[in-house]
Backbone as CSV, one residue per row, in Angstrom:
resi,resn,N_x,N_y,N_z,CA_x,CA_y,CA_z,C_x,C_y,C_z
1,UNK,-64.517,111.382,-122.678,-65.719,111.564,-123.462,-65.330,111.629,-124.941
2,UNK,-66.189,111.177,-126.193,-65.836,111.068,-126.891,-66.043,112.567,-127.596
3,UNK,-65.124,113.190,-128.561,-65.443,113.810,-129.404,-67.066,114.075,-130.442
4,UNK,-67.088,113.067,-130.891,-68.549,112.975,-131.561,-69.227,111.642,-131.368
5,UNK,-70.525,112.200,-131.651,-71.454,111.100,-130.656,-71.816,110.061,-131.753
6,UNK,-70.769,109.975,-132.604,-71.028,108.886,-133.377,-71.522,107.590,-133.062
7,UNK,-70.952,106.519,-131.869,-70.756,105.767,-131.347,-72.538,105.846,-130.334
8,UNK,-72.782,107.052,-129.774,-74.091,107.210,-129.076,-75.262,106.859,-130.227
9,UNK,-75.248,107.030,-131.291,-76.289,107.594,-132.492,-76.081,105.790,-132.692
10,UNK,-74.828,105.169,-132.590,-75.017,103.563,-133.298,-75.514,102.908,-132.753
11,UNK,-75.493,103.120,-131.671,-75.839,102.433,-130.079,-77.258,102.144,-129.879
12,UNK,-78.120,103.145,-130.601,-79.200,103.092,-130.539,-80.046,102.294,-131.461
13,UNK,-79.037,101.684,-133.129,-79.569,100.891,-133.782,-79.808,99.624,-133.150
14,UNK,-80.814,98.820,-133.858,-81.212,97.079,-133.560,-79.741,96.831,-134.561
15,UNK,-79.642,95.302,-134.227,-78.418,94.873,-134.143,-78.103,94.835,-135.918
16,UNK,-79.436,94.632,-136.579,-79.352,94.907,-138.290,-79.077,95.569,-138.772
17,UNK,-79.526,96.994,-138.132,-79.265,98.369,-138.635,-77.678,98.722,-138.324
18,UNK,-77.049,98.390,-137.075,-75.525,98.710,-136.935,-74.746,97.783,-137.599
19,UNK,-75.269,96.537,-137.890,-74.109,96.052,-138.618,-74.078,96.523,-140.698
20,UNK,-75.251,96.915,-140.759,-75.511,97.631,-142.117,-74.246,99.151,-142.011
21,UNK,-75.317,99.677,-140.974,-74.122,100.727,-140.738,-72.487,100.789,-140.956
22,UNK,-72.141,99.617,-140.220,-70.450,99.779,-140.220,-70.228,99.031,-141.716
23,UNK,-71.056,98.404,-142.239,-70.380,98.207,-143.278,-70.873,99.177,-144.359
24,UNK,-71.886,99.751,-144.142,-71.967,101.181,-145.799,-71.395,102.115,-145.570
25,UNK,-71.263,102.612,-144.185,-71.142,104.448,-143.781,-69.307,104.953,-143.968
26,UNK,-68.533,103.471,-144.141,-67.519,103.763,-144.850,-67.273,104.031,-146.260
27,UNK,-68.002,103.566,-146.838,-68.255,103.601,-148.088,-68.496,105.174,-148.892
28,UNK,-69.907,105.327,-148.017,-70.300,106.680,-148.180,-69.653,107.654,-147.621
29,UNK,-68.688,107.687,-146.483,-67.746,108.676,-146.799,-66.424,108.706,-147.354
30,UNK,-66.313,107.803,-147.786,-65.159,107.165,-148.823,-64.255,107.377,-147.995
31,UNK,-64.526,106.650,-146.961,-62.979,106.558,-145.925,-62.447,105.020,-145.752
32,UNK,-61.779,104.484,-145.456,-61.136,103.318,-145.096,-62.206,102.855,-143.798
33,UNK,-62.819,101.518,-143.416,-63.107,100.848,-142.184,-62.432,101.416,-141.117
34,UNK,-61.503,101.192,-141.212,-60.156,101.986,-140.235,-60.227,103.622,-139.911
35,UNK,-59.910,104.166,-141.032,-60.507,105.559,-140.450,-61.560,105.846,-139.923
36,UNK,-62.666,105.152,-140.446,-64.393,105.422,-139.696,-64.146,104.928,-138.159
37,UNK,-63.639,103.865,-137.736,-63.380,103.297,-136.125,-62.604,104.378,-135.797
38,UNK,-61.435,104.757,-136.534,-60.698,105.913,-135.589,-61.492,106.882,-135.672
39,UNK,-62.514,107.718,-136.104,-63.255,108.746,-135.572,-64.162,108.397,-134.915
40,UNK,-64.738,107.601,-134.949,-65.388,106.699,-133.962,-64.939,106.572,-132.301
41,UNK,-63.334,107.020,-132.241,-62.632,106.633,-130.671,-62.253,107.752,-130.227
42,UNK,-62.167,109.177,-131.247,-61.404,110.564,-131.171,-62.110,110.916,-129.712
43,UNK,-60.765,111.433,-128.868,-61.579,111.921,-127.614,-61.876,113.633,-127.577
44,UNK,-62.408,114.021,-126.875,-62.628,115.122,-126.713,-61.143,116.195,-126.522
45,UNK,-60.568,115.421,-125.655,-59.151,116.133,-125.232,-58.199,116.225,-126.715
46,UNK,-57.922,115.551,-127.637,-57.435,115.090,-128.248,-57.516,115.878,-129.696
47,UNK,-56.064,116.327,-130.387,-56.276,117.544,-131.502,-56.847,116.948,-133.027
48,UNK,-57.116,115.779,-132.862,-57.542,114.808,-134.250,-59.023,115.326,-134.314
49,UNK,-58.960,115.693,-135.616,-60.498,115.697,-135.859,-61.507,115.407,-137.171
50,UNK,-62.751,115.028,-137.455,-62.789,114.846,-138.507,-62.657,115.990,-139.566
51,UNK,-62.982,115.481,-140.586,-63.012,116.734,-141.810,-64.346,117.293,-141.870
52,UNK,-64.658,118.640,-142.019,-66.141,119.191,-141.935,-67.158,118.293,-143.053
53,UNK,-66.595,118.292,-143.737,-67.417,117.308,-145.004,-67.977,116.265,-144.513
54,UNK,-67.311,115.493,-144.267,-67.165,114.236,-143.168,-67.756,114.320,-142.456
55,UNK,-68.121,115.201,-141.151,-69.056,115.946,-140.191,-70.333,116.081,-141.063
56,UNK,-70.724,116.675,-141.953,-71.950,117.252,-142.810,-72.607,116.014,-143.086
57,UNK,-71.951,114.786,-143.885,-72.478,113.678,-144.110,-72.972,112.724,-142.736
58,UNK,-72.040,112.416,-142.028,-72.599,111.468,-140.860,-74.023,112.553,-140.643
59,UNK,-74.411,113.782,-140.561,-75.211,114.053,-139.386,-76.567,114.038,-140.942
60,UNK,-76.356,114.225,-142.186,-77.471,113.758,-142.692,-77.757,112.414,-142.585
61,UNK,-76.570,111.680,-142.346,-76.992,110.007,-142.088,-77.855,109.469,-140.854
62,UNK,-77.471,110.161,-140.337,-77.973,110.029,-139.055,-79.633,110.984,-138.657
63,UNK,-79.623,111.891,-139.380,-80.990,112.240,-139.539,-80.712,113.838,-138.326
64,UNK,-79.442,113.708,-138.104,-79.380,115.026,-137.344,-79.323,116.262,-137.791
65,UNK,-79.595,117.333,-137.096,-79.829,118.969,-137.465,-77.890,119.278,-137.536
66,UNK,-77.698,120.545,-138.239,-76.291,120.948,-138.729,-75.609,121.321,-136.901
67,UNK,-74.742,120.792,-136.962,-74.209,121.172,-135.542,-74.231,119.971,-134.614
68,UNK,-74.939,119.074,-134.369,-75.167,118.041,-133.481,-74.672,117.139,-133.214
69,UNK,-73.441,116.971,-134.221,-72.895,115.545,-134.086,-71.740,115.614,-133.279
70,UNK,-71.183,116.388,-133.029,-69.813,117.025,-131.997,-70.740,117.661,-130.641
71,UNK,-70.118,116.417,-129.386,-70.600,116.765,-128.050,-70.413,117.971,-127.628
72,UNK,-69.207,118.864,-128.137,-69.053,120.229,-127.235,-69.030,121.227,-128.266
73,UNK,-69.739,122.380,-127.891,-69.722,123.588,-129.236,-68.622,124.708,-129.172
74,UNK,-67.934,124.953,-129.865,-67.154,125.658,-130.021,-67.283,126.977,-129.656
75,UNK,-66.351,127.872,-128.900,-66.831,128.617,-128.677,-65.488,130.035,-129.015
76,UNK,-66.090,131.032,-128.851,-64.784,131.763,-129.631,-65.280,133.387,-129.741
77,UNK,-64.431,134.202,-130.021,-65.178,135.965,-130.334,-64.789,135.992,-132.200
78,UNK,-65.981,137.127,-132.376,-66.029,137.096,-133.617,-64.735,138.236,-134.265
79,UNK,-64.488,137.718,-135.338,-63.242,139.188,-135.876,-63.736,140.671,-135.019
80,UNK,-65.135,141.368,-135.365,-65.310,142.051,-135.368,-64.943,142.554,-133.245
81,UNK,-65.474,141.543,-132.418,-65.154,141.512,-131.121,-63.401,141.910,-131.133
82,UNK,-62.981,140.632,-131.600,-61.076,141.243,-131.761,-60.509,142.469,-131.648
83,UNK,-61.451,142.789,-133.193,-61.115,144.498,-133.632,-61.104,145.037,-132.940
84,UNK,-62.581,145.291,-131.725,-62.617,146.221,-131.156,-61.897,145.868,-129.585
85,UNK,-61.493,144.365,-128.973,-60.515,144.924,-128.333,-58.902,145.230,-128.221
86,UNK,-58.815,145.537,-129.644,-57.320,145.900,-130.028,-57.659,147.833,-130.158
87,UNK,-58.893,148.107,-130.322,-58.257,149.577,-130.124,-59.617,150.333,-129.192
């Protein structure tokens, strides 16, 4: 499974809109063609990831809410949880 649903969100353009896509959305995140395909392939298993910035922009591009563009949510205890099971 892929890391981010980049590839799901393109999938859904008409064939005008994705080829616009792959050629501006590098641009606008001022990454190389190349880097945009490699986050484009990042798997889920896999420790590569994009940069949060990078993350922030695709999901206004895409018209998505903050959080949505990464298939699995992170999950974790807060400092304050820690604290309290260390004493």
């Amino acid at each position: 499974m892929d890391k981010y649903k980049i590839n799901e969100v393109l999938d859904k353009l008409t064939v005008k809109e994705y080829r616009f896509a792959l050629r501006e959305i590098p641009g606008i995140l001022q990454v190389s063609v190349n880097t945009f395909h490699n986050y484009r392939k990042i798997k889920s298993d896999e420790p590569q990831d994009i940069p949060y910035e990078k993350v922030k922009q695709l999901e206004i591009l895409f018209g998505m809410e903050n959080g949505v563009l990464a298939n699995e949510k992170m999950n974790g205890k807060s400092l304050v949880e820690l604290f309290k099971g260390q004493y």
